[in-house]
Structure formats: structure tokens, C-alpha cells
KEMARBA-91203 format. One record per residue (C-alpha): x, y, z; residue in one letter. Coordinates in steps of 0.1 Angstrom, whole numbers, plus 5000, padded with zeros to 4 digits. Each point is the difference from the previous one (the first is absolute). Layout:
BEGIN
XYZA...
END
This chain:
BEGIN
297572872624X502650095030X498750145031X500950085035X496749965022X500050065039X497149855016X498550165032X497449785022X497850195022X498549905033X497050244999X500249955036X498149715008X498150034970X501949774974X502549845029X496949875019X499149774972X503249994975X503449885010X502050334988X503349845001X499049714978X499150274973X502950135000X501949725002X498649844973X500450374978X503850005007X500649684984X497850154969X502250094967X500650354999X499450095031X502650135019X498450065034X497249895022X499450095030X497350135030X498950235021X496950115023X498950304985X501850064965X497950314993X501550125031X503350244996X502149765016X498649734976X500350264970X503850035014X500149654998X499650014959X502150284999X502949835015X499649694980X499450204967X503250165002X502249725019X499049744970X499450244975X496249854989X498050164972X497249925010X498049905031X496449845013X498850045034X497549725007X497450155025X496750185001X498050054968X502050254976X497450255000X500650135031X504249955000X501250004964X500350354995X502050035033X502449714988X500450164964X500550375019X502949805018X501549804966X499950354983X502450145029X502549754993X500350114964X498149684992X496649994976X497650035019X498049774978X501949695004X498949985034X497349805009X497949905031X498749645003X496349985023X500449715022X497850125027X496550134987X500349744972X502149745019X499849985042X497050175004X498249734978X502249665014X499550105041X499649635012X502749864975X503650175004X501749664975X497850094971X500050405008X504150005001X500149804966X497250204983X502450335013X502949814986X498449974969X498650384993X503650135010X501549764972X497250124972X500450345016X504349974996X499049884958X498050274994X502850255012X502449894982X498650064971X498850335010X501050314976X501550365012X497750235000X500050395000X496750255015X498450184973X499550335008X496950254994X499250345010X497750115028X497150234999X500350165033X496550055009X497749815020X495849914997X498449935034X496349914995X498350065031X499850355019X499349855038X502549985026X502449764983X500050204965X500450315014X503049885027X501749834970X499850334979X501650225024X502849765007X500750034967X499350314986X502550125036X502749774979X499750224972X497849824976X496650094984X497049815010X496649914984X497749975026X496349884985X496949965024X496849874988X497650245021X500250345000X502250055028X502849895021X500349775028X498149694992X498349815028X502150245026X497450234992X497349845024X501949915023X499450185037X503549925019X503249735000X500749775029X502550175016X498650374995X496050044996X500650344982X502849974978X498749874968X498150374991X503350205002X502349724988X498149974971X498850314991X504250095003X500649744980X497750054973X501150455000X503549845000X499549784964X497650254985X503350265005X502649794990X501650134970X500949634989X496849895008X497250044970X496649865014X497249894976X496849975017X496549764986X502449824984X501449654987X502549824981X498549864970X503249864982X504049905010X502349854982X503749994996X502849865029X501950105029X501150354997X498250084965X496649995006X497050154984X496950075014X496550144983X498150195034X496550084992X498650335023X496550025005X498850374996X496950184994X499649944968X501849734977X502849815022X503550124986X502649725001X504050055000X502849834992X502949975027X503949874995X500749865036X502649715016X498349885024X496549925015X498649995037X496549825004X498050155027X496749974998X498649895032X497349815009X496249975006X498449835030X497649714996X496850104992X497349875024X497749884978X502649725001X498749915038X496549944997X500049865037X501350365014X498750304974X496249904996X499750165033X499250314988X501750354995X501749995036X502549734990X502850174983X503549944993X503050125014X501250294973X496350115004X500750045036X503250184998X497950264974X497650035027X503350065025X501150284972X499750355009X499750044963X497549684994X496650044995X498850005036X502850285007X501449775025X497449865019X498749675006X496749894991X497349774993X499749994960X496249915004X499150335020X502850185009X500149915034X503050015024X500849585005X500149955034X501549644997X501949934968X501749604995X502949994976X500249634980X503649924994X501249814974X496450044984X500649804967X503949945005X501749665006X497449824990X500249644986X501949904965X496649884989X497950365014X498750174967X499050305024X503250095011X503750035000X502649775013X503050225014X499750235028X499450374995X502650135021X499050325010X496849955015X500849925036X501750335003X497350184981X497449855025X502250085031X500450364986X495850044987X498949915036X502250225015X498650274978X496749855012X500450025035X501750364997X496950134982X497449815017X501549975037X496449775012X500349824968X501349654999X501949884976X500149605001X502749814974X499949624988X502849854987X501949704993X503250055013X502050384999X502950064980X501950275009X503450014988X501750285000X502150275022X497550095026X496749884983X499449745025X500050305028X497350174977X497849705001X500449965040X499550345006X496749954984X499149745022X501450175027X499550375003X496850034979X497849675006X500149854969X498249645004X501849704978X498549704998X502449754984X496949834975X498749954965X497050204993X497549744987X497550254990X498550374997X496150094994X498050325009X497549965030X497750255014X502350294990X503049845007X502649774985X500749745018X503249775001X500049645004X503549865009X502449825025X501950055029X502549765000X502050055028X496950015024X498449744980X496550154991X498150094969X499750385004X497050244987X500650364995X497450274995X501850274979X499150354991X502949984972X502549694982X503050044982X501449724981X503849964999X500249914967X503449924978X501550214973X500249804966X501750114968X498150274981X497349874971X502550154973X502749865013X500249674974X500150234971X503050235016X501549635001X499649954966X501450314987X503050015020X500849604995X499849985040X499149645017X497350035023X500049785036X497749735007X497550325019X499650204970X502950255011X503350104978X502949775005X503350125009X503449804982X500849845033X498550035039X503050035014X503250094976X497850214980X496350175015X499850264980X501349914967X497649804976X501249754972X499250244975X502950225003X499850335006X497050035016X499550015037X497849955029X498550255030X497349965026X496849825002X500449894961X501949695013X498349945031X498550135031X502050205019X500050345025X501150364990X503549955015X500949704984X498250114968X502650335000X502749785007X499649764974X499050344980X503650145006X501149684988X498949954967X501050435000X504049845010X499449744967X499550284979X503050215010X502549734999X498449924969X500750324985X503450055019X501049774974X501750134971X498749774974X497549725003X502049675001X498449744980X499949625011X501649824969X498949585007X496950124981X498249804973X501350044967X498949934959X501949774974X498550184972X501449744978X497249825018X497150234999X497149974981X498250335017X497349815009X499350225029X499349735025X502350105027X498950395001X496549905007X501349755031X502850255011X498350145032X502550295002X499350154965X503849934992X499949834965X498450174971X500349934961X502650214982X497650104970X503350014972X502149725013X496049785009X502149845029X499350035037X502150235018X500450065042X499950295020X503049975021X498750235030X496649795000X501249654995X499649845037X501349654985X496949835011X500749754966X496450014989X501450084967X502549694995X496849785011X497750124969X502450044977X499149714970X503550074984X502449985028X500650384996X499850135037X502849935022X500950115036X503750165001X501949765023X497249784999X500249834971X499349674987X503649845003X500050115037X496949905007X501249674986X502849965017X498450085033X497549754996X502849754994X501950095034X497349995019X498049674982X503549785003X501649895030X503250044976X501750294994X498950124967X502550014969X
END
């Protein structure tokens, strides 16, 4: 088994060279059989540290390399993209994690750390070694895309791409357009923009030619992979609902969000009808809400005279609250900067008093919104928890803090409006489960990665806009819009779909058909061939997760590139302070 392997041992930065000694690795590594190379640098994901590999492959002629850094799922596919350049296969490169599974873990101990990284370089070096040359399958693409979800993010993300050229499948679960948008009465930065922005927006998707936008209805059924996809919409009509079936590549999730109900805060809502929440506010706000735009007292009708706004009314509260969230909502500080501004502008004598906790106002000029407010049009914020709200004598009246001043604070109110968070929709768990998507720790859709990759999802294929994910304002919810819309057309730029081959595979010598590992496979990617009774994998669905070689009584399942003799002989480099034989 003759090989030429290059090592390449990453800094990170201070993030591995903090706590291992770099140069130990890799002078340990050069001494290693086989390898032909080992060396450092600061930033090997860097193009100078990329040049680095580049020089070396070609000056030593290696057929093979391992870059021993950061965990692969961020940098793999970079180093492979880089092997493949040099006319090497892409798939005897490997990257060995000696930070997140290394440094990070052995801060206050840099001896052990450096021999632990010594050790996962050596199993990581057997295991490549043995790799085999692969070659991308290849499958064709259906080059139309699904959005679920006709508010702001669905309908940006079908413009973008039906302007690229491709049809779109826009499905929106009322019977029109524009989501939570609807009630809105203003954005930050312009109090009137919302009406015309949206109603152009929703003329512009109902005339698209690429666009073809189903109304009352739902996705009921998906199944397929990246590219060949198909979905089962039902619509909703007068009489029996009328379902289709639809051929598409690609799916964009954008379903948006509710707000937390305030039955949830006992302590603020038993008030009485004149504590409401924000988006009842803004509906108020709405020339087209149900008050035609005007203010007023949901007991009589009456024109508030003083109205307090409670932010963060349910919102980063305690891991162990039951009555709230944990994560801030983001956009309520703005919305309560813009509301009492509204306020003030249509009740000049009124008085508009705020508590909050602390203001977040990041963003290019949001801050100036927020001091303007306090400013120019008297806006009274009292940095304080609200403790709690009850009706009094025909009024509702606020118990809180001031905290800067130092004194409990009582206010008699004509009016409350209650700040409260937007959480995922109640449907969204069984979007989840149709779509294979991972869900965070708050109930929203995951994305693949925070940083490398916000908008994909693991499920391949299918990706992310808006308020599905998280809380976030209209701008960044059309930004990250356009970007799942970019995902999509480089996705179809491609002229075939490149399949990943280290995918599980099937001895059917081996296989009894039990059926075992379809039922654990959370992709759907095994199923039982009904002539041959032996398992077969779907190579565009396998994700390599192994779940398959774990259940498999006969031994069956194996992991290209991962297979037992490597796994052996990895566990032998890294278990003996020998070099194995």
C-alpha cells in the first residue's frame, strides 16, 4: 500500500496554537511512514495556506494530502475543491479535527492536547491511505423550485428566481399574499412604505409569467432528492380541495412565524381587553386594519390618552420560565420606537411611556430612530421590568421599576401593548417532518451551519427564508430571502447534479432484507429491492450518517472509505504510541 501523503498543520489562529504545540505535530507526522511532508501554517484555509499545498503537492509529487485543523465540515470540501485542481482525487484527501474535538476540549493542558493531536493526525494519515478513488455520480435536475410561504421572504425569493429564468411554485396557506406584512402600518426607517412595497410586490408575483401562485393551500406530501423532487400540494376551494402533483429541484421554507399568545402571561393579559400585543397594535396603526387607522381603546373605543408599551413582554426569560421564551425577539425595540411615534403623531397630547430592559438597536441608522423618539416626540423610557398589569377604575394600570432613578413606578394607563416575541408557527414541527429538516433548541427550522452555511439545511435541497429560522426584520428577512433565491440559481446553473460518492453501500452477499436499516435511515435513502430482497441506497439521499452499518445484524452496511479495516487501522495508530505495522 504505497502512498505519498503531505501533511498540512493549521494554526486556526490562536485557536489550536493556544493550546497545541503545532510544530510538535508536524514534527512528529514527518517522521511517520509514508508521509512525505509535514508542515504549518496560520491559516491553511487561507489562499496563501492553500498555495502552500499547492507548492508542496507538485514539488514532491504527493497523492494524497491531510490538513489537520478545524472540524471537516466546515473545510473539507474547500481542501478536496483544491486536491481536484491538482489533478488529484479529490477523495483521498482528508481533514483531521484537532480543534473542536482536540484544543477546544484540553485548554488547561497543552502536553496531553499536543499528544492527543499527534495521535488523531496518525489514525487520520491510516485511514487515508487506505482511502479509494472515487468518481461523482451524476443525476439530472428538475429546474423548478417550491417556496412554501407567500410573505415577504416567499415572495422576494420567487422573483429572484423566476428574473433568473426559472419557474416558481409559490404556495400560501391563506387566501392571499403577503403574510404578517399584511398588518403591518410602517418600517423603521419609512412609516409608510410597507402599503406600496407590498402591494408592488404582491402585483409583481401575481404577473410574473414564471410565477404560478396557489392560494388556501398546503403541501401534504414530498419525497425524492436534490434536484428531483416531488411534491403532492393540496388547494382548498369551494368545494372538495383539489390536490396536484409538482416535479421541482429545489425547496425554499418560508413560513413565517406567530407571536406568543398572551394567554401565555397571566401576570400581564388578565387585565382586560386594553392590553394587547404588538401586531394588534400595528393593525390598529393600519390604514387598512380594522379601526381604519386609528388608535383606540378596545373596551369603548375611546381615543388612549396615555398608552405604556411593555418590552420584552414574555422574551428572555429564564431557562426554567414555562411562560415564555428564552432568546430575544429582535425586532421589537424598533417596532416600539416606530408605534410611539405613530402614537404621538396621531395623538399630539397623548403620552406614550416605554419600559424596557435594555434597547437593542443594531442597525444602519436604527439607533437615530430610537433617539429621535426620545427626542423630538417625548417618548418616556423607563429602563424596568414590568412586575405587573390589572384594570382599576377604568384604567390599566402598570406596576414596574425605574432602575436608573431607583423607584418602583405606578402608571395609570388608558391603553398597554405587550412587546411580545415571535416563535415558530404551531405547524411548523410537521413542515419539519416532511421535509427531514432539524429544528433548533426554540422550535425554529435549523439551517446546515450558522455561519458557512445559513440558509442551506442538512436535508439537501431545501432551503431557508425569513422568520421560519428565527426572528428577524423585513430587510434582513429579504436579504436572507435573496439568498436562499442565489442557492437555487447556482444550483440550477449546474449542468448536472454532482453526487457525493463516500456514501453507504450494500454487500448483498450479506443481506438478508431484513429491512432494519430503511426503518433507521432518517434520509429515506435505503429501501428493499422487491426481486433481488436486498437493501439498496439512494445515492442522492444517503448523507453517510452510518445509522445503517450500526443496525445491520449481518455485517452488510458499510461506509465507502470508512470501512472496517480503516477504522481498524486508525484505532491502532492512535491507541499505540508505536507506529502501527
Amino acid at each position: 500500500m504505497s502512498a505519498r501523503v503531505g501533511v498540512f498543520v493549521c494554526y486556526c489562529g490562536l485557536n489550536i496554537g493556544t493550546t497545541v504545540d503545532v510544530e510538535a505535530v508536524a514534527a512528529a507526522l514527518a517522521k511517520y511512514p509514508d508521509v512525505e511532508v509535514a508542515t504549518t501554517y496560520k491559516y491553511m484555509c487561507s489562499d496563501p495556506g492553500q498555495q502552500l499545498i499547492r507548492q508542496k503537492v507538485e514539488e514532491l509529487k504527493l497523492d494524497r494530502f491531510i490538513v489537520a485543523a478545524c472540524s471537516p465540515s466546515l473545510h473539507l470540501r474547500t481542501y478536496r475543491n483544491l486536491a481536484g485542481s491538482l489533478g488529484l482525487n479529490p477523495y483521498k484527501t482528508e481533514q483531521a479535527n484537532i480543534r473542536e474535538q482536540c484544543s477546544w476540549v484540553h485548554p488547561s493542558d497543552k502536553a496531553e492536547a499536543t499528544a492527543k493531536a499527534i495521535d488523531i493526525v496518525k489514525a487520520t494519515v491510516e485511514a487515508t491511505r487506505r482511502n479509494e478513488p472515487l468518481t461523482p455520480g451524476e443525476a439530472p435536475i428538475t429546474r423548478r423550485t417550491l417556496i412554501l410561504g407567500g410573505g415577504v421572504a416567499g415572495m422576494q425569493a420567487a422573483l429572484d428566481i423566476a428574473e433568473g429564468g426559472y419557474p416558481v411554485i409559490l404556495v400560501e396557506r391563506e387566501r392571499a399574499l403577503g403574510g404578517n406584512a399584511n398588518r403591518l402600518s410602517g418600517t423603521y426607517m419609512n412609516f409608510d412604505a410597507p402599503h406600496g412595497l407590498l402591494d408592488g410586490m404582491i402585483g409583481q408575483v401575481q404577473g410574473h409569467a414564471n410565477i404560478q401562485v396557489l392560494l388556501g393551500a398546503e403541501l401534504i406530501e414530498i419525497g425524492g432528492y436534490i434536484g428531483n423532487f416531488q411534491a403532492r400540494v393540496e388547494v382548498k376551494g369551494d368545494a372538495a380541495p383539489e390536490t396536484f402533483t409538482f416535479d421541482v429541484g429545489a425547496v425554499i421554507v418560508a413560513t413565517g412565524y406567530e407571536t406568543l399568545p398572551l394567554e401565555r402571561l397571566p401576570m400581564y393579559s388578565e387585565a382586560g381587553p386594553d392590553v394587547i400585543d404588538g401586531l394588534t397594535f400595528e393593525s390598529m396603526l393600519n390604514p387598512k386594519g380594522p379601526t381604519g387607522g386609528r388608535v383606540v381603546r378596545p373596551s369603548d373605543g375611546a381615543t388612549p390618552q396615555h398608552v405604556v408599551w411593555v418590552q420584552c413582554a414574555g422574551a428572555r426569560e429564564p431557562a426554567e420560565s414555562t411562560q415564555g421564551v428564552g432568546y430575544c425577539a429582535k425586532v421589537c425595540c424598533m417596532t416600539t420606537a416606530k408605534q410611539s411615534v405613530q402614537y404621538k403623531a396621531q395623538v399630539p397630547g397623548g403620552q406614550a411611556t416605554v419600559f424596557y430592559i435594555d434597547i437593542r438597536s443594531a442597525g444602519l441608522g436604527y439607533d437615530e430612530v430610537v433617539q429621535k423618539a426620545m427626542s423630538e416626540h417625548g417618548v418616556l423610557y423607563l429602563r424596568g421590568k414590568v412586575s405587573k398589569i390589572f384594570a382599576q377604575d377604568g384604567k390599566v394600570v402598570v406596576w414596574g421599576a425605574d432602575t436608573l432613578a431607583g423607584v418602583a413606578v405606578e402608571v395609570h394607563a388608558d391603553l398597554v401593548v405587550l412587546q411580545t416575541p415571535l416563535i415558530p408557527r404551531a405547524d411548523v414541527t410537521e413542515v419539519a417532518r416532511r421535509l427531514r429538516l432539524s429544528q433548533s433548541a426554540d422550535g425554529f427550522l435549523a439551517e446546515a451551519h450558522v455561519k458557512l452555511r445559513p440558509v442551506e439545511t442538512y436535508t439537501a435541497g431545501v432551503f431557508l427564508a425569513g422568520t421560519v429560522q428565527a426572528p428577524r426584520d423585513i430587510p434582513e428577512t429579504l436579504t436572507q430571502a435573496s439568498a436562499a433565491a442565489a442557492k437555487v440559481l447556482s444550483l440550477f446553473a449546474q449542468p448536472k447534479l454532482v453526487l457525493d460518492p463516500a456514501i453507504a453501500q450494500v454487500d448483498a452477499q450479506l443481506c438478508a432484507g431484513c429491512g432494519v436499516c430503511t426503518k433507521v435511515c432518517p434520509y429515506d435513502a435505503r429501501s428493499i429491492d422487491e426481486w433481488a430482497h436486498v437493501a439498496v441506497v439512494n445515492p442522492a439521499l444517503c448523507q453517510s450518517c452510518g445509522a445503517c452499518v450500526v443496525v445491520c445484524p449481518n455485517k452488510a452496511s458499510r461506509l465507502i472509505n470508512a470501512r472496517p479495516d480503516q477504522v481498524l487501522a486508525m484505532l491502532e495508530a492512535a491507541m499505540d504510541s508505536e507506529w502501527p505495522r
